[in-house]
C-alpha positions as CSV (number, residue, x, y, z in Angstrom):
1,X,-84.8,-39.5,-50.5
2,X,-82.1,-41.0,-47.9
3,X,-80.6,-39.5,-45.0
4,X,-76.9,-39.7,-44.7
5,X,-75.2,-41.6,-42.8
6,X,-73.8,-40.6,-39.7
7,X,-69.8,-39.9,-39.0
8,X,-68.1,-43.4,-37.7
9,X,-67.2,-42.7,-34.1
10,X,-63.8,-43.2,-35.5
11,X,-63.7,-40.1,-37.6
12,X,-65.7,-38.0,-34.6
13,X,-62.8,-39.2,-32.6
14,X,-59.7,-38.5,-34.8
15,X,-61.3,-34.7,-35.3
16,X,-61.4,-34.3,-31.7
17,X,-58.1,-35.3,-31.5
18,X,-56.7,-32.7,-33.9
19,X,-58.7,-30.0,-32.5
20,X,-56.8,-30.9,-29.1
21,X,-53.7,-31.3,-30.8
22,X,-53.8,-28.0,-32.7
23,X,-55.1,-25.7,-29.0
24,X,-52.3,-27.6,-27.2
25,X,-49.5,-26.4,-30.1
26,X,-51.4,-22.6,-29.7
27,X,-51.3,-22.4,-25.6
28,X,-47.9,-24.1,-25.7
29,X,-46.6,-21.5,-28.0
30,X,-48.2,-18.6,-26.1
31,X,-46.7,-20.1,-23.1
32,X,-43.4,-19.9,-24.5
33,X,-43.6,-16.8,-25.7
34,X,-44.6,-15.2,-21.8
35,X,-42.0,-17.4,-20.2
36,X,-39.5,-15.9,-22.7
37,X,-40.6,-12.7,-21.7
38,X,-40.7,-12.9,-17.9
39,X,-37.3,-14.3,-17.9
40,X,-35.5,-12.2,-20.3
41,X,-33.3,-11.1,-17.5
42,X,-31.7,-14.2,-17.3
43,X,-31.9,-15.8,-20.9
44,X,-30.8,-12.7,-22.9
45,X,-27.2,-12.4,-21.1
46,X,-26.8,-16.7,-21.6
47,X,-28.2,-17.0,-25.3
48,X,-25.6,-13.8,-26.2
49,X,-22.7,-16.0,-24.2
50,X,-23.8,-19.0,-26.1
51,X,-24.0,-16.9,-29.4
52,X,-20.2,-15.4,-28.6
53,X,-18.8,-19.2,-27.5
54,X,-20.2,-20.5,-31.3
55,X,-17.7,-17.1,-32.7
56,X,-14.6,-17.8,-30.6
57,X,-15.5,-21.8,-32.0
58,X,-15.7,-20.7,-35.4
59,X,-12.7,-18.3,-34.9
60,X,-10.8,-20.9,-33.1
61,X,-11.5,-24.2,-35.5
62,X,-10.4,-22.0,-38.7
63,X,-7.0,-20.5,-36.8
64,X,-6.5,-24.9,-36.0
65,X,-6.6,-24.8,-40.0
66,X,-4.2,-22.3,-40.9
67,X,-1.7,-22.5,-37.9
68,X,1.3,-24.5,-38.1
69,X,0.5,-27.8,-36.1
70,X,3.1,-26.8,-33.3
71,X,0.7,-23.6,-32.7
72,X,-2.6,-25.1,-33.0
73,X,-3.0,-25.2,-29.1
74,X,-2.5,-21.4,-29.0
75,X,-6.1,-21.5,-31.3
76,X,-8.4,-21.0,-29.1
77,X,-6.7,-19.1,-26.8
78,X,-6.2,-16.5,-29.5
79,X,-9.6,-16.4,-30.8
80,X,-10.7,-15.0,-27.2
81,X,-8.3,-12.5,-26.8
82,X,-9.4,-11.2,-30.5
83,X,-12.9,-11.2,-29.5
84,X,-12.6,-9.5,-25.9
85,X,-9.9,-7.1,-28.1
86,X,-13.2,-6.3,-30.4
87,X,-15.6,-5.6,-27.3
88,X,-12.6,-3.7,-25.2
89,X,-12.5,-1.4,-28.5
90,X,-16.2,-1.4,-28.9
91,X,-16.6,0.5,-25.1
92,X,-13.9,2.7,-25.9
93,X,-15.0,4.1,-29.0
94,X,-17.8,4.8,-27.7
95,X,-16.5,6.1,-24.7
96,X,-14.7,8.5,-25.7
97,X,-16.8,9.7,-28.8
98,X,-19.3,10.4,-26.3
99,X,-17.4,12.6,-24.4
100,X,-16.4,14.6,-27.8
101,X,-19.6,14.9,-28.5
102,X,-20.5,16.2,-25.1
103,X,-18.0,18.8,-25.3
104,X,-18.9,20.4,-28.9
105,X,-22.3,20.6,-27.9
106,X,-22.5,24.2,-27.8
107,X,-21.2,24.2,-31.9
108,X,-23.9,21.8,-32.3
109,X,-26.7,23.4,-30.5
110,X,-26.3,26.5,-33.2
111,X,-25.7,24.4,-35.6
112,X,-29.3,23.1,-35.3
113,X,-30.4,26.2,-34.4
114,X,-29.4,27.6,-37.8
115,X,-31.1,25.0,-39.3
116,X,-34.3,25.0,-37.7
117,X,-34.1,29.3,-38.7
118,X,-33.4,28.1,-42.2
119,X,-36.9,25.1,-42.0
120,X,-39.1,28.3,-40.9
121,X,-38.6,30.3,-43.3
122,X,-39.0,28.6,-46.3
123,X,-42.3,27.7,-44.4
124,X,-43.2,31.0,-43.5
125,X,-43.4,30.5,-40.0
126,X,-43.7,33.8,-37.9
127,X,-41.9,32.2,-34.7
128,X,-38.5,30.8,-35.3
129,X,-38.1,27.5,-33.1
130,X,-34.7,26.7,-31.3
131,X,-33.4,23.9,-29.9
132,X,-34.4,24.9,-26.2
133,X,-37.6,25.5,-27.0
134,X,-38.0,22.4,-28.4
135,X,-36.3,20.7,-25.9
136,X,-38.9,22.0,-23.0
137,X,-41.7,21.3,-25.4
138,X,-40.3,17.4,-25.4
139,X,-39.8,17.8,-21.5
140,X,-37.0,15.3,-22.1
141,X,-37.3,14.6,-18.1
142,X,-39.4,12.4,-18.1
143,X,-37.5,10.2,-20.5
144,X,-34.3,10.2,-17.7
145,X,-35.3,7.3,-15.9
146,X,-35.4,4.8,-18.7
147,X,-32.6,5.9,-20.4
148,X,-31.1,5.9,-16.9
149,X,-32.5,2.6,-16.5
150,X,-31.5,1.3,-20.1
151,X,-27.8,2.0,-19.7
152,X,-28.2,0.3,-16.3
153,X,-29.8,-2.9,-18.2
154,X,-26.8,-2.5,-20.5
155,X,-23.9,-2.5,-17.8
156,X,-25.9,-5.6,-15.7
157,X,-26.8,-7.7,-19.1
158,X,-22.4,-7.0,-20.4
159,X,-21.1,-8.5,-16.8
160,X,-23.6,-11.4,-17.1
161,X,-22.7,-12.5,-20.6
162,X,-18.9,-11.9,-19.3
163,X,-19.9,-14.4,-16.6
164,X,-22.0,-16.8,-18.0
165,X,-18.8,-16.9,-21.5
166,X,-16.6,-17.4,-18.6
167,X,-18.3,-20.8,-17.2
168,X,-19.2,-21.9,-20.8
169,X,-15.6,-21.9,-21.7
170,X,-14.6,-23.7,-18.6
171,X,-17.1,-26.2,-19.2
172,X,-16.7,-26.6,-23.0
173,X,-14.2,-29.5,-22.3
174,X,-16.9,-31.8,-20.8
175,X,-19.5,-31.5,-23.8
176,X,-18.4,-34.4,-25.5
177,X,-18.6,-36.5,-22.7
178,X,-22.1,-35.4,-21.4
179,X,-22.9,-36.2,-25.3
180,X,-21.8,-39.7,-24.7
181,X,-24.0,-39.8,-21.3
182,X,-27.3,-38.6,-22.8
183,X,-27.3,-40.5,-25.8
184,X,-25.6,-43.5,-24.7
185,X,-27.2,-45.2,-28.5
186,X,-24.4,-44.5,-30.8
187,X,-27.1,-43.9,-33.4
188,X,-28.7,-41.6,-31.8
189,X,-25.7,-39.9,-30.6
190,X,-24.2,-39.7,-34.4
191,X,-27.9,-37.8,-35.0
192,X,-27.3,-35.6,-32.4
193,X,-24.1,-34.6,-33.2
194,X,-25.3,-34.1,-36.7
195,X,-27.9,-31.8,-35.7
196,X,-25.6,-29.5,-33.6
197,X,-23.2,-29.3,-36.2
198,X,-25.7,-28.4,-38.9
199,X,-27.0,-25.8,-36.1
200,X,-23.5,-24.6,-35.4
201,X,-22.3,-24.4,-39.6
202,X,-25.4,-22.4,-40.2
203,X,-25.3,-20.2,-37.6
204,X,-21.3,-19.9,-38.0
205,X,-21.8,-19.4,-42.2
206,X,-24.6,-16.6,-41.1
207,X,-22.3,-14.7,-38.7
208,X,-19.3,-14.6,-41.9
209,X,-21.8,-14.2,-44.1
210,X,-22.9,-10.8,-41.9
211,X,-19.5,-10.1,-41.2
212,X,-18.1,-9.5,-44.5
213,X,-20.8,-7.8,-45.3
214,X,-20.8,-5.5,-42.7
215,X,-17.1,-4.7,-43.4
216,X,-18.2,-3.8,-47.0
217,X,-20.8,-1.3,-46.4
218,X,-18.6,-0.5,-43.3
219,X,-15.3,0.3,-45.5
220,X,-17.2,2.4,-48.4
221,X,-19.6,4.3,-46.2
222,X,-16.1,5.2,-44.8
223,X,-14.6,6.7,-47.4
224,X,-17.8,8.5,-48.3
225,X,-17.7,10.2,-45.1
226,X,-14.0,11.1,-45.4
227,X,-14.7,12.9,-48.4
228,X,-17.8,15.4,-47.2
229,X,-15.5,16.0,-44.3
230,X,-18.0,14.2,-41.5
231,X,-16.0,13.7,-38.1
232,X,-16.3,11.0,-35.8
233,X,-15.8,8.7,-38.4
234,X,-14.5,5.7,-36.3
235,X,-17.6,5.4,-34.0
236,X,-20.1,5.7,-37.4
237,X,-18.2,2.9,-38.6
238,X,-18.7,1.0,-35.3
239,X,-22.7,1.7,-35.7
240,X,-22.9,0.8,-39.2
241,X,-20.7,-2.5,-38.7
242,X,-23.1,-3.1,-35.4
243,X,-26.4,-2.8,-37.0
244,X,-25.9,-4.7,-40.0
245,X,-26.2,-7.7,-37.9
246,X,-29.8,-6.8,-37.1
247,X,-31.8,-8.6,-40.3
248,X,-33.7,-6.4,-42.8
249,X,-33.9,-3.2,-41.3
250,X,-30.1,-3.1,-39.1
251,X,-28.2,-1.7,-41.6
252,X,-30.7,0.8,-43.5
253,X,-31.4,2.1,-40.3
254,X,-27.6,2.5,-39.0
255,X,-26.5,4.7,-42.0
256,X,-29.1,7.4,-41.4
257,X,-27.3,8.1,-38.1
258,X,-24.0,9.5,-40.2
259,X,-26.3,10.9,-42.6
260,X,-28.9,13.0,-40.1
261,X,-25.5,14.3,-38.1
262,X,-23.9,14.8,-41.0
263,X,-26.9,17.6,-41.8
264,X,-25.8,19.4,-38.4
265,X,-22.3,19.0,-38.6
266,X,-21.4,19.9,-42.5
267,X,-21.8,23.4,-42.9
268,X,-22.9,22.9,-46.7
269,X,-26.5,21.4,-46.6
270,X,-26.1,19.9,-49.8
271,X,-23.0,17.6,-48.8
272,X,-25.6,16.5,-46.1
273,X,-28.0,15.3,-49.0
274,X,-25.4,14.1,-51.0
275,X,-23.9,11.5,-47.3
276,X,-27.7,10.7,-46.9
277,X,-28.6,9.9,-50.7
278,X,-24.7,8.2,-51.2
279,X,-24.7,5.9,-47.6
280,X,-28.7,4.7,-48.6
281,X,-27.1,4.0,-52.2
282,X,-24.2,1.9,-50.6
283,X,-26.2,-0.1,-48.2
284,X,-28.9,-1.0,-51.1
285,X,-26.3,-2.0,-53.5
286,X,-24.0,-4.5,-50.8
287,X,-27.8,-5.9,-49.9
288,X,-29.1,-6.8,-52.9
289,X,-26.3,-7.1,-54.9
290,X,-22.9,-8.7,-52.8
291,X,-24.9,-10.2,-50.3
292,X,-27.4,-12.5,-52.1
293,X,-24.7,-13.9,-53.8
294,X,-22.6,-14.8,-50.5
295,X,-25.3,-15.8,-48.6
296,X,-26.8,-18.8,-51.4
297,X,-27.7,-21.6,-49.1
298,X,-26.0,-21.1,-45.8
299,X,-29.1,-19.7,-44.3
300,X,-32.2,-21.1,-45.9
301,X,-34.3,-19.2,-44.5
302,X,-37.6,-17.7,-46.0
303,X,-37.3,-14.0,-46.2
304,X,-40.7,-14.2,-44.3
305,X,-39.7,-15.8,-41.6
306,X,-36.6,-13.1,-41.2
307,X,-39.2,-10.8,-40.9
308,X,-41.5,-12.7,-38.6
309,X,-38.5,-13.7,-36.5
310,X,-37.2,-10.0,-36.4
311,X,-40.9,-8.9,-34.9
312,X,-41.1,-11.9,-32.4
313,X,-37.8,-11.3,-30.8
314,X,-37.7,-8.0,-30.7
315,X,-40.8,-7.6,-29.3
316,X,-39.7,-10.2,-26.8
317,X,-36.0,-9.0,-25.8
318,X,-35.9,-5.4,-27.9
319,X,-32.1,-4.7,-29.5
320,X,-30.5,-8.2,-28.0
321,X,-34.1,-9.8,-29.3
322,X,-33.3,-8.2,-33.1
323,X,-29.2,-8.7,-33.2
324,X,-30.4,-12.9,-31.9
325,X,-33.4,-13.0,-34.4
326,X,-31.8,-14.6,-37.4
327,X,-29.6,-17.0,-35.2
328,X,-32.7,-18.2,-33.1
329,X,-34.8,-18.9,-36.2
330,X,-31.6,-21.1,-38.2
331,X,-31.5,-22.7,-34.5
332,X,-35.5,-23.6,-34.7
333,X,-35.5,-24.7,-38.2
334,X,-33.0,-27.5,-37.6
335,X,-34.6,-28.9,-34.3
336,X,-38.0,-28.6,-35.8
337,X,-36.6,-30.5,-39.0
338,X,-35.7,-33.6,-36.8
339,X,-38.8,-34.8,-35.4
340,X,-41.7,-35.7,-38.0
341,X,-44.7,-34.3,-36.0
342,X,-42.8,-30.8,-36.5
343,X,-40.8,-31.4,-39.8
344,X,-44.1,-29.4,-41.8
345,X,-43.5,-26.6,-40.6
346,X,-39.5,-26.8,-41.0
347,X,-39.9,-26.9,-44.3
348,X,-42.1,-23.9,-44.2
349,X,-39.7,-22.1,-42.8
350,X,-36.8,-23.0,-45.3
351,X,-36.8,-21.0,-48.6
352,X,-36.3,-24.0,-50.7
353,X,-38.7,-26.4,-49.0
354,X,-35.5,-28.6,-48.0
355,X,-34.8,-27.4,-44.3
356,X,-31.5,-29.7,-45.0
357,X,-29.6,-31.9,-47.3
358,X,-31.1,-35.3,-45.8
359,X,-34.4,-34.2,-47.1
360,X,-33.5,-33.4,-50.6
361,X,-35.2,-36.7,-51.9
């Protein structure tokens, strides 16, 4: 009987170096991930400014297609004013359903009340709960601070995207000459450019993709609510249309806030069942009917790594984190997809193995 024969010093070596490679990718990842997190402050309000600037270029480059060529300079021009138009109606929707809802609070408040009378006794409970009591049994005061200190994060996080949209724009003019300067190789710049334009289609296809979407569960979820009588029908539309930018979960979660006020609101409980039942119905149809075949190829993204990418950055950056999710993942894929060390796990990440055309062979 032989012994073996030990491992070349070769092969000792190359495992070494894998194990180093593979502990520097993890602590480099984990290093990310906390630097992400500590400066959220400051890279939430730019990547949303960055996210809006790619819109108002999508928006601008297709009004440069369907203008008359005497107009085309009014294209970009145009597609900012539409988008602050969308924000300006945003905060005023919202701003002044809030103050309706503030002043029928009182109708609301027995509404519930009603309700909660009508739970206990098909339960059998001896002690009818109200509203108030439930409210002091929540002690709701302790929650004040943060939601004082969310809608402060809110108002800080709007004025610097504002801000940081507003220097973008200015310095959107000098791109293609820094271009020139960094990659001064016309080979390399021709890659470049071909990476940042795949990065931008994607991400631009995703948003329309999204967008119509959105506007179709928006519009029918609409008309639903118009015909069980819900009010406030303009600022559920807003939270519908909102949330179905959020991956997987946005929209299915934004129609159960029509549905659960339309239970307090609609004095018939059944047309509450039937706003509940009908807006779940809509959204499941327009997501796995309308969409999938709208979507094909643009995004290319494993429905795993949705999910995965949904988790990170909302755990990361919370709402901003989830609305960005999607976005920030197309945006990894194709960097990842350019450099061989990393191109593996590119083509994880796609859904068809083929992170993009180039490597179809």
């Amino acid at each position: 009987m032989t012994d073996s024969a030990p491992n070349p010093p070769s092969v000792n070596l190359l495992g070494h170096v894998t194990a180093l490679k593979v502990a520097a990718v993890i602590t480099a990842t984990i290093l990310t991930g906390l630097a992400l997190w500590a400066l959220r402050g400051i890279l939430e309000p730019f990547v949303l400014a960055v996210f809006l600037l790619i819109i108002i270029d999508g928006l601008a480059r297709l009004l440069t297609v369907r203008l008359p060529k005497a107009l085309r300079r009014l294209a970009l021009p145009v597609a900012i004013a539409a988008i602050v138009a969308v924000l300006v109606v945003t905060i005023w929707v919202t701003a002044d359903n809030a103050s309706d809802f503030a002043a029928q609070s009182a109708s609301y408040t027995a509404r519930i009340n009603d309700l909660l009378g009508l739970v206990a006794q098909h339960l059998g409970l001896r002690v009818t709960p109200t509203l108030s009591s439930l409210i002091q049994t929540l002690n709701p005061a302790q929650y004040v601070g943060v939601v004082a200190g969310s809608f402060s994060h809110f108002a800080e996080a709007t004025i610097f995207v504002l801000i940081y949209l507003g220097f973008l724009l200015a310095s959107r003019r000098g791109f293609k000459a820094k271009a020139q300067g960094m990659f001064q190789n016309a080979e390399r710049r021709v890659e470049a450019q071909r990476v940042f334009n795949q990065i931008r289609d994607g991400l631009q296809n995703y948003i329309w993709v999204q967008t119509v979407v959105g506007l179709i569960i928006t519009a029918a979820s609409a008309a639903l609510m118009a015909a069980v009588g819900l009010s406030h029908i303009p600022f559920w539309c807003l939270i519908i249309f909102l949330t179905n930018y959020i991956p997987a979960i946005g929209a299915a979660v934004g129609v159960l806030f029509p549905a659960v006020f339309g239970l307090v609101e609609v004095q018939d409980i059944w047309r509450g069942v039937i706003l509940l039942v009908g807006l779940e119905a809509i959204h499941f149809a327009v997501s796995h009917v309308v969409q999938p075949r709208m979507q094909g190829r643009s995004l290319n993204l494993d429905p795993i790594v949705v999910l995965l990418a949904l988790a990170f950055w909302g755990f990361l950056w919370g709402v901003t984190g989830a609305f960005l999710s999607t976005p920030l993942a197309v945006m990894t894929m194709a960097i990842l997809a350019e450099f061989s060390g990393t191109r593996p796990l590119a083509v994880l990440m796609s859904s068809d193995g083929k992170p993009y055309e180039d490597l179809a062979g």
